[in-house]
C-alpha positions in Angstrom: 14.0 -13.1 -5.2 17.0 -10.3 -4.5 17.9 -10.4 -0.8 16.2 -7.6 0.6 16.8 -6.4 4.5 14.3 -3.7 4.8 10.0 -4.7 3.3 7.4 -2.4 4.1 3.8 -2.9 2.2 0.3 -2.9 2.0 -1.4 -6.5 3.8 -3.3 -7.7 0.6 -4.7 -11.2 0.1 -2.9 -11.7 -3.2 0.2 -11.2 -2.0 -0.8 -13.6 1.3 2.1 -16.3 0.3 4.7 -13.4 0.2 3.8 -12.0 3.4 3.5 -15.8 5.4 6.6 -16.6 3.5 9.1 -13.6 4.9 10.5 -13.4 8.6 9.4 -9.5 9.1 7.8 -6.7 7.4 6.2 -3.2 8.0 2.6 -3.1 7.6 1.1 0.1 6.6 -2.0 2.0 5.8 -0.9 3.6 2.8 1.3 3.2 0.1 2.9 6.5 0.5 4.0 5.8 4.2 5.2 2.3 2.6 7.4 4.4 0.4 9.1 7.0 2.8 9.6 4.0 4.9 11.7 2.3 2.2 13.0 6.0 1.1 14.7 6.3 4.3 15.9 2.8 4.4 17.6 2.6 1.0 19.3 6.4 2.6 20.4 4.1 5.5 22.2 1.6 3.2 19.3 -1.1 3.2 18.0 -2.9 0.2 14.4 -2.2 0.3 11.1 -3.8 -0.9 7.5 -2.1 -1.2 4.2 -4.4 -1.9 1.0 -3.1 -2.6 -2.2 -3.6 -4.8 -1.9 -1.4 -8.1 -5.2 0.3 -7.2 -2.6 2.2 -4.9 -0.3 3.0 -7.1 -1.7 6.4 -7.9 -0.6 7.1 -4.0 2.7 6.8 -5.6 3.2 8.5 -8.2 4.3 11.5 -6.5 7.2 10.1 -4.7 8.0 8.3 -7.8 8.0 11.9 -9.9 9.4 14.0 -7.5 11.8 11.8 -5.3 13.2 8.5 -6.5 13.4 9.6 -10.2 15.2 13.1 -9.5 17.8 11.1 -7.2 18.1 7.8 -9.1 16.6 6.1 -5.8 16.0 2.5 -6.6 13.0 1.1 -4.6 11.8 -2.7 -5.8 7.9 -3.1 -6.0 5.7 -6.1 -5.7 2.2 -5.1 -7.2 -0.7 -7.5 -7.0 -3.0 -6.8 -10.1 -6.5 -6.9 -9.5 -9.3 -6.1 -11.9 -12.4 -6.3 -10.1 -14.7 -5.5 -8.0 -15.7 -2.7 -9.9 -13.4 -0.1 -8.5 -9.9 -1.8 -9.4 -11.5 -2.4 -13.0 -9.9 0.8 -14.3 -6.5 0.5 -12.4 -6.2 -3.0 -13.3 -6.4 -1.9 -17.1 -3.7 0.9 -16.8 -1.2 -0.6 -14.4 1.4 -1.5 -17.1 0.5 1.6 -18.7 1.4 3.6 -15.8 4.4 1.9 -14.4 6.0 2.5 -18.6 4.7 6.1 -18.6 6.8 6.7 -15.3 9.8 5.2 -17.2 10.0 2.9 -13.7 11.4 -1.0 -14.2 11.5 -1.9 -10.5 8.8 -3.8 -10.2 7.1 -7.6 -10.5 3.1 -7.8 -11.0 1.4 -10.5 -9.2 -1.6 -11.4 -11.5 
């Protein structure tokens, strides 16, 4: 894993090693907040990571489009992949899709 001195995320189950694993993070309640968090931190000179579940990545997609892709802002994702219950089914199934459509690389699934 890169050495990263800013991690800001979404508390998800999947991702439970991660989180018990690293000294201090920034919980938040959305993905977006996650994102202008990190935003500001790679501005600051930080090296910043942003976890979430990929049913939230459609909360991202606008920052994604309209900030870090104009810019060339770098922010590393950690996406836990989930496919059920029912309301991830259709995320889990486009998640790849998605992340390739936005041309965006920075990023490691958790399955």
């Amino acid at each position: 894993m890169k050495k990263y001195n800013f991690i800001a995320g979404i508390p998800c189950s999947k991702l439970k090693y991660f989180t018990d694993r690293i000294k201090k993070y920034i919980p938040c309640t959305r993905e977006d907040e996650a994102m202008a968090l990190a935003v500001g931190a790679y501005l600051a000179g930080k090296k910043p990571l942003v976890f979430l579940q990929n049913s939230g990545l459609g909360n991202i997609v606008d920052v994604i489009t309209s900030l870090l892709k104009p810019y060339g802002i770098k922010i590393d994702l950690l996406i836990s992949v989930r496919n059920k219950p029912e309301h991830h089914a259709f995320m889990g199934k486009i998640t790849k899709k998605l992340l390739k459509l936005l041309e965006y690389r920075n990023y490691k699934l958790v399955m």
